[in-house]
N, C-alpha and C positions, 0 to 999 in steps of 0.2 A: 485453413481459412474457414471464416462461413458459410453457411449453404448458401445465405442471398448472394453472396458473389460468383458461387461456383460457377456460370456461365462465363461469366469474363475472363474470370480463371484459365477456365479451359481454353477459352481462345486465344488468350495470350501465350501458352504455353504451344499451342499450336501453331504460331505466327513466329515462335522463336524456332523452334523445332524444325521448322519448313519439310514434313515429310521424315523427320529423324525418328529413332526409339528415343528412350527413355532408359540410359543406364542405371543411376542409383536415384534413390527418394530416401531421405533422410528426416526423421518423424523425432523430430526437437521433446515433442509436446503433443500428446493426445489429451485434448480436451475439445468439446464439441468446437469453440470457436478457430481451431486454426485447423480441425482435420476431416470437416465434413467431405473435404473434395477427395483423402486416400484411395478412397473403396472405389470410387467410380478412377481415380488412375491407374489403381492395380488391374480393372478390369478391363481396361483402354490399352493399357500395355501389357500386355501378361508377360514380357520379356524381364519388365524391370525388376529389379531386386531394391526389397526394402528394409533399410537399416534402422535400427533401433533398438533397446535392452531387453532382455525379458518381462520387464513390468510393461515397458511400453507393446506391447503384443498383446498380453493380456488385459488391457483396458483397449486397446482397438476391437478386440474378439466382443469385450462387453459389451461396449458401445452398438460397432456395427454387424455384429456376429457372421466374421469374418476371419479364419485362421488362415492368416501368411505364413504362417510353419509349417501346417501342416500341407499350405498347396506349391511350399517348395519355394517362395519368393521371400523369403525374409532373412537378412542376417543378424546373426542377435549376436551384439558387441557388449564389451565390458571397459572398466572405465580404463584410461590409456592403450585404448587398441587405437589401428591407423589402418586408414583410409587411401592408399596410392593412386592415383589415376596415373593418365600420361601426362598431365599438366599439374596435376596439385596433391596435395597432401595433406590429411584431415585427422586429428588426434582427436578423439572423442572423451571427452568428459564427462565423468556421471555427475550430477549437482542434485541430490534428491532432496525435497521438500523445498527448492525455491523454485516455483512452492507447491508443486505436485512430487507425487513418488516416482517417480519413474521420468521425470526430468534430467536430458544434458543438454552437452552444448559442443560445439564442434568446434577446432581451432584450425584453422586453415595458415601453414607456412608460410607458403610459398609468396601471397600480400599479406600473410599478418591481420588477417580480418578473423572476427570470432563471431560466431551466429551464439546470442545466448537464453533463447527459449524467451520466456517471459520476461528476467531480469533487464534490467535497465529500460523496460518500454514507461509506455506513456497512456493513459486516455487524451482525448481530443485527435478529431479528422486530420489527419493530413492535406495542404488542398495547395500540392504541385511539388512542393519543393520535401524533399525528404532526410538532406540533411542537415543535423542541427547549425551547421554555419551556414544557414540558407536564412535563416529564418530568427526571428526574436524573441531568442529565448527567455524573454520576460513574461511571453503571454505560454509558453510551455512549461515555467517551472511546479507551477500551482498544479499542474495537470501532471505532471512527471511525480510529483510528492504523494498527489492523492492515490495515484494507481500504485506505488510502493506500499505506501500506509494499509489501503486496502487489498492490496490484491496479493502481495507478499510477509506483508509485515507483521505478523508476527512469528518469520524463522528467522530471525536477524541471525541465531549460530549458527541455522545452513549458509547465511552468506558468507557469516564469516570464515567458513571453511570454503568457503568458493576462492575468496581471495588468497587463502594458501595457500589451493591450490594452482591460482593461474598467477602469481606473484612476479614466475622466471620469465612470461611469455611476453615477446613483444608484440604490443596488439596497435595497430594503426586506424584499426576501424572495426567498430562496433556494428551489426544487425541484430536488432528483439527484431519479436513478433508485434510487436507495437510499437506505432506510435514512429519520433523519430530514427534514423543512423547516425551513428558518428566518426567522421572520420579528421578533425583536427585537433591538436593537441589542447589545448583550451579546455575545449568542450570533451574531449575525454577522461582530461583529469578531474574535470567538474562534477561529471556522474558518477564516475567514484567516487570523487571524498564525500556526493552525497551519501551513497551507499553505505558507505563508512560511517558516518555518521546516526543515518535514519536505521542501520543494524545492529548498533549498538545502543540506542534507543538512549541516545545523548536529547538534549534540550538544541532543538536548530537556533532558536533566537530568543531572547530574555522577552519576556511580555505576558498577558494574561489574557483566558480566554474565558467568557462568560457564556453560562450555557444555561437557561431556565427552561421550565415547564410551567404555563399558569394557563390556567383555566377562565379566571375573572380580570387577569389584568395585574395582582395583589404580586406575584412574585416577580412580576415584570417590571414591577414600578422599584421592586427591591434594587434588582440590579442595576437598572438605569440610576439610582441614587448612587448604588456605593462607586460604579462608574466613572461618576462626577468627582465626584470625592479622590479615588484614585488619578484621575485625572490632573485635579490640581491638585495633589501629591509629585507630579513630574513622573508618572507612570506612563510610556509610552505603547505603543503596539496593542491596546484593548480592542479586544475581539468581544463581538455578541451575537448572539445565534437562539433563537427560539427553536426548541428542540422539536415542537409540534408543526412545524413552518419548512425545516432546511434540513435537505435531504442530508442523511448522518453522513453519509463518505466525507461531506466538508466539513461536517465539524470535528469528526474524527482528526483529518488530514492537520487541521490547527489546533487540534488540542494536542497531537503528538510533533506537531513545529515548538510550540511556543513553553516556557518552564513553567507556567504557572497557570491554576485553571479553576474557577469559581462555578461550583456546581447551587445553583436553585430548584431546589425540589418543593414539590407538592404531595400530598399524600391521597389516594385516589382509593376507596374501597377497600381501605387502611392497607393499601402497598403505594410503591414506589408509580405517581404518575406515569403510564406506560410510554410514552415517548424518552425518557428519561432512562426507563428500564431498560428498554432494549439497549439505548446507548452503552449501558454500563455493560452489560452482557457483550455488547459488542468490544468495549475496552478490554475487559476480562480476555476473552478471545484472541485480542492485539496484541497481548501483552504489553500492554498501556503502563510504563515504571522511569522512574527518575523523575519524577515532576511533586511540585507541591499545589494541594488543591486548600480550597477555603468553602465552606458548606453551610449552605442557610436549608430550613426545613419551614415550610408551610404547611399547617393542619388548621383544622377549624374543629373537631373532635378525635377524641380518640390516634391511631394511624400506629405505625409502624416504620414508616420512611425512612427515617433517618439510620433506624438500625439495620437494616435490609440494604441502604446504600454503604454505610462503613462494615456492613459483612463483607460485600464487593471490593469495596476500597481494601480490603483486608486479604482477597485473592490477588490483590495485585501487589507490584515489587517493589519498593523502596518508596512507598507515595508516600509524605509527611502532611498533617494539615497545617494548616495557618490558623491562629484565632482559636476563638472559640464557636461551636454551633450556632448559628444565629436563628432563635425559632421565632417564630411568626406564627401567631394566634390570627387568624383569616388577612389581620392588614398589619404593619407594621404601624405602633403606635407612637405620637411625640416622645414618651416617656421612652423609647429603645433610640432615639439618635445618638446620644452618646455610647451607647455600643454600635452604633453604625459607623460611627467616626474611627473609634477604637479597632473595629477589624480592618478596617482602609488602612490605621497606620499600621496593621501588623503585614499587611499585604504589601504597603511600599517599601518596611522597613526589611521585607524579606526577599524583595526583587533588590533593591540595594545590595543586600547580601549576596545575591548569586551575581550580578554585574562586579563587585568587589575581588569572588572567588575566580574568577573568570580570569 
């Protein structure tokens, strides 16, 4: 948990306890947000014993330099070791890199519940109800994609080894660390075949996402035009997003939903307008692949942009463009509408194509 809550924490755990020890503490995930409160339970109970792998020990010692090995309170498991109590029984999982190293999960028999560290949480509050058939899950999907995208996304092969490895088990109910629980069948299958999907870094829904950087207004007015154009084309789900305006986690989140995505650049101190930059460094990083993007370049002298963005495009996996480069000399002139019209139909004629393949 985090530090700002460690009070509540503690009292809750002492309101449940009523005067009890503390048999085992199970350390999912050392990372400052879910393990600020460890150190102070290890030292509230110096009875308990605390389960976790070798790696997890080693970034707790980092962090709060603190060796549970060496003061005799740690058990350090490996992946399909088991957990007996007198009620339950706990197969431990290793899952490394979704999406830290030294990441498991624990699968509990006895109700078939699986506690699974980060995987399948969510950003957004919780505020009463905790699990997912409590609640509507319309206003949580957007929030459940963005914290995949970003917070896991790009080990989609760690997940995909999670899922072979927990393929046999029967799970009735889901706990992350974030965000909702799950416990109906619905709603459990739903997080998976998300997972399934957003791991394999498939296209969630046919559409295009529009992303500029402009300075004067000139690259802004680009896309708002070819927009239109797409638009009455019968091109649905257009997304647009000023890169200098909206925070990247959402445009990341819709540029890895949707198959198709229209980058507007600007060229700044002859490199890539930096809100743009970072995006791309951040796709790079996402492993941002299988999608087809369509690329306009604004300069007004000189620049570098557009090769510095297809260097980018060119670390990533399977990107195709659309069209041809649309460059734009400070404004886009009458004399470039007919290539503005021309890459609109390349863009319709190629979302066509993936609805078709589909």
């Amino acid at each position: 948990l985090d530090s700002a809550v460690l009070r509540d924490w503690l009292e809750n755990i002492d309101y449940i306890l009523q005067g009890r020890d503390i048999d085992y503490l199970i350390i999912h995930h050392v990372e400052p947000d879910h393990c600020a409160g460890i150190v102070t339970i290890l030292e509230k109970y110096p009875n308990v014993k605390v389960i976790g792998n070798a790696k997890s020990f080693k970034f707790l010692n980092q962090f709060y330099r603190y060796d549970a090995i060496e003061k005799g309170q740690a058990i350090v498991i490996k992946d399909g070791d088991v957990l007996e109590t007198e009620n339950r029984k706990f197969e431990f999982i290793l899952t490394p890199m979704v999406h830290w190293p030294e990441v498991f999960m624990s699968y509990e028999s006895t109700d078939k519940r699986i506690f699974t560290s980060d995987a399948f949480g969510s950003f957004k509050a919780l505020a009463g109800n905790y699990w997912a058939d409590e609640v509507d899950m319309n206003d949580w999907l957007d929030e459940m994609r963005r914290y995949y995208i970003n917070i896991v996304g790009c080990h989609g092969l760690s997940v995909q080894k999670l899922f072979k490895r927990i393929k046999d088990l029967e799970i009735k109910e889901i706990f992350p660390l974030h965000g909702l629980c799950f416990r109906d069948e619905d709603n459990i299958n739903m997080v998976m075949e998300k997972y399934r999907i957003w791991s394999t870094f498939t296209p969630e829904d046919i559409g295009v996402v529009m992303v500029y950087g402009s300075m004067y207004g000139n690259s802004k007015e680009f896309a708002e035009e070819l927009a239109i154009l797409l638009a009455e084309r019968g091109v649905k789900n257009i997304q647009m997003f000023d890169a200098s305006q909206t925070e990247p986690s959402i445009v990341m989140t819709k540029l890895f939903r949707y198959s198709h995505a229209v980058f507007s650049i600007a060229n700044y101190n002859n490199q890539i307008y930096f809100p743009l930059a970072d995006l791309f460094n951040e796709l790079v990083h996402s492993n941002y692949q299988n999608r087809k993007y369509a690329l306009s370049v604004n300069k007004t002298w000189g620049g570098q942009a557009e090769k510095k963005a297809q260097e980018l495009f060119g670390a990533m996996k399977n990107l195709e463009q659309v069209g041809e480069t649309f460059q734009i000399i400070s404004r886009r002139t009458p004399e470039q509408w007919d290539d503005l019209v021309a890459l609109a139909d390349a863009i319709a004629n190629s979302i066509e194509e993936e609805k078709n393949s589909n």
